[in-house]
N, C-alpha and C positions, 0 to 999 in steps of 0.2 A: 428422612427430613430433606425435602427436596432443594431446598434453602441454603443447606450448610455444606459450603462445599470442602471444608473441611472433613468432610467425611467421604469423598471422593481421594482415586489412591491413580498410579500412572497405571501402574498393576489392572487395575480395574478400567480403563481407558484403551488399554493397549493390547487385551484378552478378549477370545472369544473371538462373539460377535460384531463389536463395540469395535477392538481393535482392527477387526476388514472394513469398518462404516466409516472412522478414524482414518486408514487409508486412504478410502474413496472422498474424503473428503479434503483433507491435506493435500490430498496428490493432485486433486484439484487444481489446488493454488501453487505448487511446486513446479506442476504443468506450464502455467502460465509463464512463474518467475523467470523459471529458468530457459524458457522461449526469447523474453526478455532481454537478456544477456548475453545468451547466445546469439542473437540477430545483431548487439551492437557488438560484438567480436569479430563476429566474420564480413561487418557491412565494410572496412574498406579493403576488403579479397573482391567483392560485389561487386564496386563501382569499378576496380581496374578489369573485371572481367567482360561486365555488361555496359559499364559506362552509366552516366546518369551524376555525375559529382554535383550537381547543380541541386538534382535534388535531395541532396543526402540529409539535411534535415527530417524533412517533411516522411521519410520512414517512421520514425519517430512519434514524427506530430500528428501522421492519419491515424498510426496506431490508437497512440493516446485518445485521438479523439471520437473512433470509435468504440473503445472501451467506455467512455465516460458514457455514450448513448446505452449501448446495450446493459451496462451498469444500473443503468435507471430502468431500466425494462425488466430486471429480474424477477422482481415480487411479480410483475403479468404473467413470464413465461410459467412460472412456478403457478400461478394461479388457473389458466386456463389449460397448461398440459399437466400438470401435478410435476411433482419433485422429480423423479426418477425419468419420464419422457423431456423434461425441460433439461435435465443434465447431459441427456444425449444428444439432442438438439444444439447445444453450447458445443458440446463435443465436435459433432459433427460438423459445425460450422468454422470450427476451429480447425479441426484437419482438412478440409475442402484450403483454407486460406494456407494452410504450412505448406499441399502441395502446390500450387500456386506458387509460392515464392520456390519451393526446388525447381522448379519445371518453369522457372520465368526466362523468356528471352531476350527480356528489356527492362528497363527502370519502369517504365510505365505499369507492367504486368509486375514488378516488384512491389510497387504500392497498393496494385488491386488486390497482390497476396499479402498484403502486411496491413490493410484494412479490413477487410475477410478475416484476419487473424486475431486482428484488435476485438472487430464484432463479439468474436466464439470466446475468447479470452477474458474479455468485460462481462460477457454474462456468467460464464463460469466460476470467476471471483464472488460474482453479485451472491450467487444459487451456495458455492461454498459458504460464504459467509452467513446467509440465512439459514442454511442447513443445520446449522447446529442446535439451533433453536429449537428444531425437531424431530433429528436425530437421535440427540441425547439425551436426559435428562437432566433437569437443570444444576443438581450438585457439578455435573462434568464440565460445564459449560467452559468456567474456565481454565481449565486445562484442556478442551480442545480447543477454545482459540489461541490459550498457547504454543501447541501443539501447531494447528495451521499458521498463526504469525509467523513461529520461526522458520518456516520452509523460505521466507526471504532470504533470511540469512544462510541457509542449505544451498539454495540457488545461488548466490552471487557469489559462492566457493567453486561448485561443477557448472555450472553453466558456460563462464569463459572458459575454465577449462577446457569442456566438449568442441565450444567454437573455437579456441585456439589450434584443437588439433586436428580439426578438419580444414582451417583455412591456413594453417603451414602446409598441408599435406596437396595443397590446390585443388581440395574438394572439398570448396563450400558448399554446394547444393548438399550431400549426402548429412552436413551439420543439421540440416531443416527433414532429411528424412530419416534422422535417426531420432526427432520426434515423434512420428506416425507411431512405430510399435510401443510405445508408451501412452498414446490417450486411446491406441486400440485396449493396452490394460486396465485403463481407467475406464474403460465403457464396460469393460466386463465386468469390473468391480460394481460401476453401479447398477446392471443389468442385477446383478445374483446380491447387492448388498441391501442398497434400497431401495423400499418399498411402500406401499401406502402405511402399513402398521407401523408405526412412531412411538415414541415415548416422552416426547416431545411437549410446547404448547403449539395451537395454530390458532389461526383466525376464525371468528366465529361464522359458524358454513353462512350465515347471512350476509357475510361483509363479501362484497365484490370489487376487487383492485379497477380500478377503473385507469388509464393510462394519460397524464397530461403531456402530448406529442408537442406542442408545441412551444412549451417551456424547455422539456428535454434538448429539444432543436437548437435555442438558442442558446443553454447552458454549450452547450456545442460551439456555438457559432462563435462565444465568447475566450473561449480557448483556442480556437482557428487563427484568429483576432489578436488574441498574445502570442502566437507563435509565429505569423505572422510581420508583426514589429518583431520579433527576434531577431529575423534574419538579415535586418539591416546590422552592420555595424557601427550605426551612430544613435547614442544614447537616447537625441531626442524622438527616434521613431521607434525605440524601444517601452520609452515610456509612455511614447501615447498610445503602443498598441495595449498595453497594462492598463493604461487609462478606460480606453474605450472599451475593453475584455468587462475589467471590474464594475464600469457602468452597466453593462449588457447583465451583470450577472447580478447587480442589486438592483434592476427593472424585474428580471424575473424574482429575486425574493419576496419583493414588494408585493408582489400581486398573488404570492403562494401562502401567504401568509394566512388568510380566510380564504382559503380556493374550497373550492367544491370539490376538484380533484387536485389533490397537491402533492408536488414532484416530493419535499419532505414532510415527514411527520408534523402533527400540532405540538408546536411550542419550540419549533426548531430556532427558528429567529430571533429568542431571547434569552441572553445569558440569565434573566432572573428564573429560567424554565430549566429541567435538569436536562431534554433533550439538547438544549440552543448550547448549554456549558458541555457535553460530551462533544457534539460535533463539532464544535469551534476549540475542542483539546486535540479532538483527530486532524483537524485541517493544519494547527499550528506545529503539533507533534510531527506531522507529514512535510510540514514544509522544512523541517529542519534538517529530514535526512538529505533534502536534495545538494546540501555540501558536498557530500561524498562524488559527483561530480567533477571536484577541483580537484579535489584533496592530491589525487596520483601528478597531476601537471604542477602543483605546487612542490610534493618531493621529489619528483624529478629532475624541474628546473631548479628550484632555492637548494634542496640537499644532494643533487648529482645522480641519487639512485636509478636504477636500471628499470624498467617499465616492470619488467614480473617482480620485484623487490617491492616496488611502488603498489602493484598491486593489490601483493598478500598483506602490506601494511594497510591501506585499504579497507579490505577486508577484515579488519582487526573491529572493526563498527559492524558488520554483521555477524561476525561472532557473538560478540558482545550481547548485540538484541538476542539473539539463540538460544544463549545461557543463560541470558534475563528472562525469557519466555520462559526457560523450562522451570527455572529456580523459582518465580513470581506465581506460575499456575495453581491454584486447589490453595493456595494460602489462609489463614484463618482471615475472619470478618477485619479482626482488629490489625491484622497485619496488611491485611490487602491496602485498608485507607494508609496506613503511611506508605507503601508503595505509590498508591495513586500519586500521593505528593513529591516521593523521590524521586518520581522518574523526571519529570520536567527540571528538577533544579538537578539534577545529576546530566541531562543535557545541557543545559544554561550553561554550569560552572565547566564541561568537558568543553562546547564550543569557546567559552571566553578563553580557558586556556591555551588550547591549539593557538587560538586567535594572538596570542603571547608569543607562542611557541614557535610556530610553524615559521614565521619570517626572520627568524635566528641564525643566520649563516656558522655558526661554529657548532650546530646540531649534525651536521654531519661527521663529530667526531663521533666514530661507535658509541661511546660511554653514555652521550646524550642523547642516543635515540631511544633507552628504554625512560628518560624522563617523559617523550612525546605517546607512544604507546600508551599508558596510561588513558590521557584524554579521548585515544580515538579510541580505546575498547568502554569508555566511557561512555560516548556518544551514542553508541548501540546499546550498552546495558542498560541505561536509562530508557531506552522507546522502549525494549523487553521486559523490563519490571513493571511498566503502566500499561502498555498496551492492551493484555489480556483482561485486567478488570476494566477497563475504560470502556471496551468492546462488548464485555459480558451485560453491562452497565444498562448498554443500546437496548438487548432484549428485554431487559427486564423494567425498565424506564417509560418503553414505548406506549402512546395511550392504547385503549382496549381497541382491538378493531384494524390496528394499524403494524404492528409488530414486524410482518413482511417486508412492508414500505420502509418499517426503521433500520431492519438490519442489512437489508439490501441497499440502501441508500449512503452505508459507511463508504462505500466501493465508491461510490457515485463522489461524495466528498472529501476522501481521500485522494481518486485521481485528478479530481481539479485542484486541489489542492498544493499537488507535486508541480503540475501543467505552472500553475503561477510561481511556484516556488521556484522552480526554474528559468526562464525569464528572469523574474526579479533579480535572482545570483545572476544572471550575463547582465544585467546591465549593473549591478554594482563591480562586477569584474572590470567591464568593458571602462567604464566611469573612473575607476581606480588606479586605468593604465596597466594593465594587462596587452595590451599592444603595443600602445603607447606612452610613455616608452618603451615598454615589453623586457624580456628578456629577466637576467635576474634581479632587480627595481622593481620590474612592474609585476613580477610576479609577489614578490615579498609584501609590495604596497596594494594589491588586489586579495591576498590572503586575509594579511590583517583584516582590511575593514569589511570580507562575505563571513567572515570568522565573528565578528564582533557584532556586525548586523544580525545574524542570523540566529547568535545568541538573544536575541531580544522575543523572539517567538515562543523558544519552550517558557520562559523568563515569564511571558505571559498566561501559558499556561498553566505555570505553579499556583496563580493566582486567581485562575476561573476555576479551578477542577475540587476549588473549596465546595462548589456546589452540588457537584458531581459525588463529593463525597456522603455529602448530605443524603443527596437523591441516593444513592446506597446505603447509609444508615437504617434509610425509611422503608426500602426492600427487604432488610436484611430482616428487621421488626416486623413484615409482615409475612414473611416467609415460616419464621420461628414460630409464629402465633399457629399460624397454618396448622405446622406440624405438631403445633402441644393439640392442637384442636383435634387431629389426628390419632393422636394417642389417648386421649380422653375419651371419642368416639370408641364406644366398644364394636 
């Protein structure tokens, strides 16, 4: 019953053949994560070594924004080189960019290596994330996205790790080349893993991805655009690079909407379509994690903790998604929909709480820091219990013809997504007196209201993803028909 993925087991995901493809796929995105992390760990060893403070941002911001292009580009790589040459190619432009940044002599050369990196990294997400579609068979599907989600939450544990103890040790270059022999693993994995024979769905050999360049550009340019205004610190050139970002990026919708060649799927752009209600759950789900930002400068400053204290507390939100991934995957039909719904108001209510919690000056008695824990393994457990059907949802949702475009394009609208999410938290930080007056005021009075605001995202996602659940109903119905019709068929 190709359908029920109830009848999929971790056992059966993580054996075999399954379980080296499972690697090659996960490690993928674990690749990338933990590149991630690792790069904002050691970036201020970077600038006192090479210098460049000016543009410390903009690490960052090329990255992101070449991710978001080649993100878009996946479904063509995968189309015109096939699966297995497109994953090398990602690879490979991903390692050309890590040594780059070991071997950089200047800030300059650290941005051509941390663009270069974004490139290989953005497509390798896009190509993982559509790979499963193909990979596996559909009962697996999700428990391998569960499976690849939480490798976020895997990376944001080792990742600083790795870069803390290469940039205490005053060899940050060697943090960036102890990447290489890991996507050298990762290429072997999918030299000998996979292959043209799939088990998979694809596209029908007559559909040819055709690539809209110069929408992708501008989705681009409108992130450039908000990060940009970021880097003032006065609110008003914050919000109008937000402003002008979101303009650029609803000219491009407008016109993709009946394209000829469209950067998203048909039906993306309307909540009354199941497509337009998944990706506007991922973009809002997405933008909720970008808290996790403050959260360590807020217990720091409001509760006194110590930067690794602050950290691993932190991390208490990628736990969380981890163990919500693993626990949520292969779920039955009926359990999956109240998950879909859990997860959003199991964020909402974790952000409003913090949002309570966090600016409490007498939470630094020990006793009242396991009231605050709670909320923050909250926060992650809720993206991990939805995540995996919401994702699953993409492939099986997408119209006939288009399924590449849809599942490679999550990449695409989750990293704009974080791009504005972030922005938007500096300037209600920045707004709320976080400098101004700063100190512990303005941090307690910037907590509250990126806490309260930000709860209003999932909040609204509780409320679109009634569609989404729908549009899963109707799969689930014709999946089941499928396979009586299967069994009937002698």
């Amino acid at each position: 019953m190709s359908g029920s993925s109830d009848q999929a087991s971790w056992g059966e995901l993580l054996s075999g053949r399954n379980g080296l493809r499972s690697l090659a796929v996960a490690g993928g995105v674990a690749l990338h994560a933990i590149n991630v992390y690792i790069a904002v760990t050691i970036l201020p060893s970077v600038v006192r070594d090479i210098g460049g403070l000016e543009y410390y941002a903009w690490n960052m911001t090329l990255f992101v924004a070449a991710s978001i292009m080649s993100s878009a580009l996946s479904a063509k790589a995968n189309d015109v080189f096939g699966l297995k040459k497109a994953f090398l190619v990602a690879i490979a432009i991903f390692s050309v960019g890590t040594a780059t940044c070991a071997l950089a002599p200047s800030m300059l050369w650290m941005l051509v290596g941390r663009t270069v990196q974004g490139a290989g990294g953005g497509l390798l997400l896009g190509l993982c994330y559509s790979s499963i579609r193909v990979v596996f068979e559909e009962r697996l599907w999700p428990r391998a996205v569960g499976l690849t989600s939480s490798m976020w939450g895997v990376s944001t544990l080792s990742g600083p790790a790795i870069g803390g103890i290469f940039a205490q040790s005053g060899n940050w270059r060697w943090a960036y080349g102890a990447i290489l022999p890991v996507a050298f693993g990762l290429a072997w994995l999918v030299i000998t893993q996979i292959n043209a024979s799939t088990t998979g769905s694809t596209n029908a050999p007559s559909q040819r991805i055709r690539v809209p360049v110069g929408k992708i550009a501008l989705v681009v340019l409108s992130v450039l655009v908000v990060s940009m205004g970021s880097l003032s610190t006065h609110v008003g050139w914050n919000a109008l690079g937000v402003f002008v970002g979101l303009g650029i990026a609803v000219l491009v919708a407008r016109s993709d909407m009946n394209a000829d060649i469209p950067l998203l799927p048909q039906g993306s752009y309307s909540l009354r379509q199941a497509m337009g209600s998944i990706y506007a759950c991922v973009a809002l789900i997405s933008v909720s994690i970008t808290v996790e930002v403050f959260i360590p400068y807020f217990l720091q400053v409001v509760h006194g903790y110590e930067p690794l204290a602050a950290g691993y507390l932190t991390a208490l939100m990628s736990i969380g998604w981890t163990i919500g991934s693993i626990f949520s995957s292969g779920r039955r039909p009926a359990t999956a929909k109240w998950l879909l719904r859990a997860g959003p108001a199991t964020i909402a209510v974790s952000l409003a709480a913090l949002a309570v919690l966090m600016p409490m000056l007498h939470l630094t008695q020990t006793y009242w820091l396991w009231v605050m824990l709670a909320p923050l393994f909250g926060v992650g457990l809720g993206i991990g219990i939805s995540w995996p059907h919401l994702l699953s949802q993409v492939f099986r949702s997408a119209p006939a013809g288009q399924e590449s475009i849809a599942s490679g394009s999550v990449i695409t609208v989750q990293l704009f997504a974080l791009a504005m999410g972030s922005t938007i938290a500096g300037m209600i930080v920045n707004a709320a007196g976080i400098t101004d007056p700063g100190g512990v005021q303005g941090a307690q009075s910037a907590a509250y209201a990126l806490l309260f605001a930000f709860a209003l995202a999932p909040g609204a996602a509780f409320f679109i993803i009634g569609r989404v659940i729908q549009a899963k109903a109707e799969t689930d119905a014709r999946a089941a028909a499928r396979a009586m019709a299967q069994e009937i068929t002698p």
